[in-house]
ROFI-191452 format. One record per residue: residue number from 1; x, y, z of N, C-alpha, C, CB in turn. Coordinates in steps of 0.001 Angstrom, whole numbers. Glycine has a CB too. Layout:
# ROFI-191452
NUM, X, Y, Z, X, Y, Z, X, Y, Z, X, Y, Z
...
# end
This chain:
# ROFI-191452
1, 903, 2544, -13221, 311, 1505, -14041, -1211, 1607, -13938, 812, 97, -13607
2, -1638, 1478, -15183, -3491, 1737, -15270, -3813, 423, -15068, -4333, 2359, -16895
3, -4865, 63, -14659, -6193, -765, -14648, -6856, -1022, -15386, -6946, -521, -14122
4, -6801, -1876, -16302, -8083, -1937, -17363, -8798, -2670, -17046, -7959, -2254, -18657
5, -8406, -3643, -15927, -9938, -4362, -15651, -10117, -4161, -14752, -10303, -5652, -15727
6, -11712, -3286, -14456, -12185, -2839, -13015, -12997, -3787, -12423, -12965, -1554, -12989
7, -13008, -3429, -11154, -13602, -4783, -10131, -15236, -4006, -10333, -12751, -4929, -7884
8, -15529, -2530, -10697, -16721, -2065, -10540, -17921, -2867, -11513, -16560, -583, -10807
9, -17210, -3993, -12601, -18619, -4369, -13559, -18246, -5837, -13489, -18786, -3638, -15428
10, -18840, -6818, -14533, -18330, -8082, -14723, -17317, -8262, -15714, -19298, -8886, -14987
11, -16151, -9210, -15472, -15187, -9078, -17004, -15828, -9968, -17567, -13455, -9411, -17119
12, -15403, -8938, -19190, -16192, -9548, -20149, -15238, -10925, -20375, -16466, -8512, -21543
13, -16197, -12230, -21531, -15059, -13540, -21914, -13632, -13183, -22189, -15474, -14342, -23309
14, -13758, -11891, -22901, -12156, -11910, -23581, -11254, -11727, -22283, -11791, -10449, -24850
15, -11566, -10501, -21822, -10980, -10343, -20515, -10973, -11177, -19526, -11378, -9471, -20022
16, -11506, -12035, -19257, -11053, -13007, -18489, -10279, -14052, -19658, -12344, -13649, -17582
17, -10082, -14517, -20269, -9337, -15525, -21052, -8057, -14678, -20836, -9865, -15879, -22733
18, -8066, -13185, -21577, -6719, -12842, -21194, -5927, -12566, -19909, -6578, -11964, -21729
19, -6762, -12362, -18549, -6115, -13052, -17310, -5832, -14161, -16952, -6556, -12914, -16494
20, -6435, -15506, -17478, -6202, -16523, -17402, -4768, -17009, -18076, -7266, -16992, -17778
21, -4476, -16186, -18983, -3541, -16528, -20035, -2199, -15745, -19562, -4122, -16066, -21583
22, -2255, -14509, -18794, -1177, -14247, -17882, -1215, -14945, -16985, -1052, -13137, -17417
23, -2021, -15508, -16254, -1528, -15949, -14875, -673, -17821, -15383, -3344, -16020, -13500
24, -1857, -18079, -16755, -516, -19825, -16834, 1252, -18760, -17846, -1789, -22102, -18961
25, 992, -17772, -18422, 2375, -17426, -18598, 3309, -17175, -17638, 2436, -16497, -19231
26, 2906, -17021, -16183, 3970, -16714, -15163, 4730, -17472, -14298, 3558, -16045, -14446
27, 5896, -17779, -14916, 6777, -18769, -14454, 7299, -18551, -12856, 7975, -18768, -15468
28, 7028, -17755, -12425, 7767, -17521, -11029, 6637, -17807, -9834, 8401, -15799, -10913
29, 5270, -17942, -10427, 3816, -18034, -9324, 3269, -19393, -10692, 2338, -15840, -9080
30, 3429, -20556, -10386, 2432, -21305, -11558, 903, -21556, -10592, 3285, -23201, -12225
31, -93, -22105, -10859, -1492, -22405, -10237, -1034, -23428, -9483, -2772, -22803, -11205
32, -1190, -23554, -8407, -1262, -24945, -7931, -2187, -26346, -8272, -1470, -24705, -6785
33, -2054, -27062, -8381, -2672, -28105, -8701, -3601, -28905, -7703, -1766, -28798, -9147
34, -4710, -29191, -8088, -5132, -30103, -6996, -4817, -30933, -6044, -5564, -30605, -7262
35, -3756, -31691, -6395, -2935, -32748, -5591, -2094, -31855, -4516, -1843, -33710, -6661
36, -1820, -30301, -4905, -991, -29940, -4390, -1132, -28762, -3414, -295, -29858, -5223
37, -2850, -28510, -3567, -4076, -27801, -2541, -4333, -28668, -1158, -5724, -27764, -3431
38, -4711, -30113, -1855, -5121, -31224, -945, -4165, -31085, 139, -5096, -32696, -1599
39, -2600, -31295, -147, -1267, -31175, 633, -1313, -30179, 1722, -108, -30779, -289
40, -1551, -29106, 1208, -1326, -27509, 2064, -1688, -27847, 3433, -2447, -26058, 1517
41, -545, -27121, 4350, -1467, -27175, 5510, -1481, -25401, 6104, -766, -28474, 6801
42, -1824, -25753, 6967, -1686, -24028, 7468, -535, -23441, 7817, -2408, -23674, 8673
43, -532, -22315, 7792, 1064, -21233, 8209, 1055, -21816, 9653, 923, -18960, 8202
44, 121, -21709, 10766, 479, -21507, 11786, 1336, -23241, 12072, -845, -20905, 12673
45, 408, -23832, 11686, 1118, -25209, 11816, 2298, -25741, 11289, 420, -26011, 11449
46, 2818, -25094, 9653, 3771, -24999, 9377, 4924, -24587, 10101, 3584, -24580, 8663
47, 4417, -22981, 10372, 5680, -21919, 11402, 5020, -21879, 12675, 5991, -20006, 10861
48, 4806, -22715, 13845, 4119, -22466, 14501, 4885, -21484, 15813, 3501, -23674, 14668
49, 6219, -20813, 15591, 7076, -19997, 16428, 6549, -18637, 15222, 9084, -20613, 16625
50, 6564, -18709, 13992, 6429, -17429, 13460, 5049, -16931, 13601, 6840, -17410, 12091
51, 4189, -17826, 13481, 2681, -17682, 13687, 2607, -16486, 15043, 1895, -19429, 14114
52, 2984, -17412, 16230, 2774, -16656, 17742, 3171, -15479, 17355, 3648, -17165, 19128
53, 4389, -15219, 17211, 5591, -13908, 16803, 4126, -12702, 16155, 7274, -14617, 14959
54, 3849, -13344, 15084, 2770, -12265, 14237, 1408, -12153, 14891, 2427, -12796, 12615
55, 1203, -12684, 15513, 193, -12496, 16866, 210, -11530, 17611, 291, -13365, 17802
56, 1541, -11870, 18311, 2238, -10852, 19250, 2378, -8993, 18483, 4030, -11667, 19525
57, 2658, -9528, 17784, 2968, -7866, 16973, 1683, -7236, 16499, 4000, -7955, 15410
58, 752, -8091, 16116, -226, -7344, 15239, -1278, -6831, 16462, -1007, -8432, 13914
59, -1240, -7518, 18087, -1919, -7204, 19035, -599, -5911, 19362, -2364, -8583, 20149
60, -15, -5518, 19624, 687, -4065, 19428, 408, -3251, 18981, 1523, -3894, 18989
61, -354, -3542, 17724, -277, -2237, 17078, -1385, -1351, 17156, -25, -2388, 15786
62, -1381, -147, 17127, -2030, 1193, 16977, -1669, 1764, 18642, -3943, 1048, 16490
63, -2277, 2471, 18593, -2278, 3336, 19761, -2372, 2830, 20984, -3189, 4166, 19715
64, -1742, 2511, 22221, -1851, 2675, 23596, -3626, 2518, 24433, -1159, 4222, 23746
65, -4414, 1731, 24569, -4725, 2363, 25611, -4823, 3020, 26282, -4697, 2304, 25923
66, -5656, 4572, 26584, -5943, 5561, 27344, -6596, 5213, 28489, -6565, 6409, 26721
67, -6258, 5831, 29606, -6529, 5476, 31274, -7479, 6409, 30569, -5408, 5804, 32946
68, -7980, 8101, 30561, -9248, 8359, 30365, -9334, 8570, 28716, -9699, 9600, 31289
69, -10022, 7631, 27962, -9998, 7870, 26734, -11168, 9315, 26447, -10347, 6384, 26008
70, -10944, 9793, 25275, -11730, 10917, 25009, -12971, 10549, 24244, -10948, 11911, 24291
71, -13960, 11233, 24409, -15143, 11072, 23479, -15801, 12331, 22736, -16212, 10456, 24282
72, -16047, 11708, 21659, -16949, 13007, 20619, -17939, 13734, 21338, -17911, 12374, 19272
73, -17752, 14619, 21641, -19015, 15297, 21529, -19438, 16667, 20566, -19213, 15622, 22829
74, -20700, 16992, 20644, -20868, 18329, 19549, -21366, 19386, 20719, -22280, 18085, 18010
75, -20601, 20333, 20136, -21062, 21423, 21389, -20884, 22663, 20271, -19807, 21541, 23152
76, -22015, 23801, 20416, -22245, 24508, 19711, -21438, 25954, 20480, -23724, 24355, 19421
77, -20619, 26537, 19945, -19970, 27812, 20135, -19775, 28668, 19489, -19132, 27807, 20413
78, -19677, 30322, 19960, -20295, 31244, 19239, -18507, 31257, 18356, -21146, 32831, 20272
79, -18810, 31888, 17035, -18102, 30905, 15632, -16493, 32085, 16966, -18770, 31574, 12707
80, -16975, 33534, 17065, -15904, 34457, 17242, -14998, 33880, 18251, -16387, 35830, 17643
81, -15011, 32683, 19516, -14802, 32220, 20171, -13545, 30967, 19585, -15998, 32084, 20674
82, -14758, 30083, 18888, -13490, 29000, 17987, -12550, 29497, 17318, -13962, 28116, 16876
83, -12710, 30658, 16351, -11939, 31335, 15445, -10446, 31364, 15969, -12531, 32728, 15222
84, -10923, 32272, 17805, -9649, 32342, 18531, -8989, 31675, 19105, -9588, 32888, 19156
85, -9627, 30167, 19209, -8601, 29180, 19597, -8152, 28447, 19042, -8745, 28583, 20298
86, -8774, 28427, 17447, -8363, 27443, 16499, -7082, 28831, 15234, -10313, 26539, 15579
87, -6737, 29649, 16430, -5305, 30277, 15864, -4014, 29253, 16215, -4981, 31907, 16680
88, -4347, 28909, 17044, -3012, 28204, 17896, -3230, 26802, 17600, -2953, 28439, 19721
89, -2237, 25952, 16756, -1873, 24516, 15779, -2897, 23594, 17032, 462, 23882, 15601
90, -2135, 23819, 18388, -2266, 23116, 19562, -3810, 23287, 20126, -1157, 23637, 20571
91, -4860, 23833, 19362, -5666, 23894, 19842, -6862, 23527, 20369, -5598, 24215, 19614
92, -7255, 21952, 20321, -7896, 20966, 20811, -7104, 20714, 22247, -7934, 19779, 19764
93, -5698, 20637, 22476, -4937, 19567, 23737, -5440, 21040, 24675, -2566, 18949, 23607
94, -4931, 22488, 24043, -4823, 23613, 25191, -6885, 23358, 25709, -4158, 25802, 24226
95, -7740, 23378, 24694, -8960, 23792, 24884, -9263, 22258, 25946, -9915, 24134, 23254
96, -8504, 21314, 26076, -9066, 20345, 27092, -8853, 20709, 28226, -8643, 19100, 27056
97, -7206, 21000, 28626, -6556, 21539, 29792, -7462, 22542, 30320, -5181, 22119, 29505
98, -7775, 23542, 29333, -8692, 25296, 30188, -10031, 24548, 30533, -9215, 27180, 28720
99, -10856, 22867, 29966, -11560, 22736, 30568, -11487, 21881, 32195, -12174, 22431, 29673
100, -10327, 20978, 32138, -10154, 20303, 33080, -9697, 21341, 34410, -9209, 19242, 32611
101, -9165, 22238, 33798, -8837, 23271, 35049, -10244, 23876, 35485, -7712, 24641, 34562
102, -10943, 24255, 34443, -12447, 24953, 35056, -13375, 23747, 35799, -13532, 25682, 33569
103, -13352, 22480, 35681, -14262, 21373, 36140, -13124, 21568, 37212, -14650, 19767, 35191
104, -12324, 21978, 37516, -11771, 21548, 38944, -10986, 20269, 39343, -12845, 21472, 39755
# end
């Protein structure tokens, strides 16, 4: 599905009248009404067991904590050197190991 109205400029009158005019045609989402904004209260207070729950999960997510996390650095090497270690898929995890073994 295309886009005809981009967020990159301002919509012109027509284009906004004709979003306005889908959003009161949609019987399954109508606008809420003032009286019925005033009402709202919050999710968490509403669901306040589902609230925690989505707390709990969204502090889960991504990656683990690393005991030694890794950091960027730039290190300049002669190109014939990288060439040969960037044959092997694995070749960042092996090139840490051959250094942690040489630091001792």
């Amino acid at each position: 599905m295309t886009n005809k109205f981009s967020s990159k400029r301002p919509l012109t009158p027509e284009e906004e009248a004709e979003i306005q005019k889908m959003i009161a045609a949609d019987p399954d989402n109508p606008e809420l009404t003032e009286e019925q904004l005033a009402k709202a209260k919050p999710f968490a207070e509403v669901f306040p067991g589902m609230a925690k729950a989505m707390e709990r999960e969204v502090a889960k997510r991504g990656r683990p904590r690393a005991d030694d996390p890794r950091e960027a650095v730039t290190l300049r090497l002669p190109r014939s050197v990288l060439e040969r270690w960037k044959r092997d898929p694995d070749w960042r995890t092996k090139m840490v190991e051959a250094l942690k073994r040489a630091a001792g």
